[in-house]
C-alpha positions in Angstrom: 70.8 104.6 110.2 73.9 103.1 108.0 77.1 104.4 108.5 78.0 106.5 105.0 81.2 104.8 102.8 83.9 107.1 103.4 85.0 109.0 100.1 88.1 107.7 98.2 91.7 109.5 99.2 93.8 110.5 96.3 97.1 109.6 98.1 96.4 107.8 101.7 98.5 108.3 104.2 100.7 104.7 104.7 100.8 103.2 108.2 103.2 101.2 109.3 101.9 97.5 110.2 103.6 95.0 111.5 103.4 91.2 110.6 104.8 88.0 111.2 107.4 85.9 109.3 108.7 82.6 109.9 112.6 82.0 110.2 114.8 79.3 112.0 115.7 80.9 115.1 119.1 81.2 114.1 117.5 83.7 111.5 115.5 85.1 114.3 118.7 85.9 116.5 120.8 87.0 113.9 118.5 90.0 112.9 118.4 90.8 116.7 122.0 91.3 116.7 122.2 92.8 114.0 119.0 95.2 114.5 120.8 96.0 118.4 124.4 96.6 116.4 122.2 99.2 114.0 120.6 100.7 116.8 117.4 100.1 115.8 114.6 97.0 116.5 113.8 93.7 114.6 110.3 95.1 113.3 112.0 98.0 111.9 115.3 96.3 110.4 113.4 93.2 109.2 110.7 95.6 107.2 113.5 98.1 105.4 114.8 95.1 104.2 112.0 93.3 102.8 111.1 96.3 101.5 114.5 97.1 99.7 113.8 93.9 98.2 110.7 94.3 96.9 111.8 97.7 95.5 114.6 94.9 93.8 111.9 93.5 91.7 112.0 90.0 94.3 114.7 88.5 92.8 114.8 85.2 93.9 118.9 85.1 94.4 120.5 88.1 96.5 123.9 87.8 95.5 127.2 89.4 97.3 127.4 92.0 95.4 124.0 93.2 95.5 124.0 94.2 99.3 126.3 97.0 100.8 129.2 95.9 102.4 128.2 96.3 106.2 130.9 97.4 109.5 128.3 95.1 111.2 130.1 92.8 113.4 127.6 90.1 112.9 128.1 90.0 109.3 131.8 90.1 109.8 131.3 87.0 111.7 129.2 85.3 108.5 132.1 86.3 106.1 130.3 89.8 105.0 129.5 90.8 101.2 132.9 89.5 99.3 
């Protein structure tokens, strides 16, 4: 006997996932640091962002002013948002 299709949901419940990227591994260190100084992990950091910016339409520049300034010290050592 066939397993039945399961109905449609009218709002499913989302999941989070996780999935790979590919970044020079200065990239890859960078968010470490700056996922440890946010006290949180590089799966989570790395998704709220690309999800902020897909939320920004994907714009294909991120300019200075369109991030908020951050206390982090690693992006006090790239210069920050000026």
């Amino acid at each position: 006997m066939a397993t039945p299709i399961p109905p449609r949901l009218d709002k499913p419940e989302p999941k989070e996932r996780r999935f790979y990227v590919v970044a020079d591994s200065s990239v890859h260190l960078d968010l470490q640091k700056e996922a440890h100084a946010r006290g949180t992990d590089l799966w989570t950091l790395g998704g709220s962002v690309l999800a902020q910016w897909l939320a920004a339409g994907c714009p294909s520049q991120i300019t200075a002013a369109s991030p908020s300034p951050s206390s982090s010290p690693v992006a006090d050592e790239k210069g920050g948002a000026e």
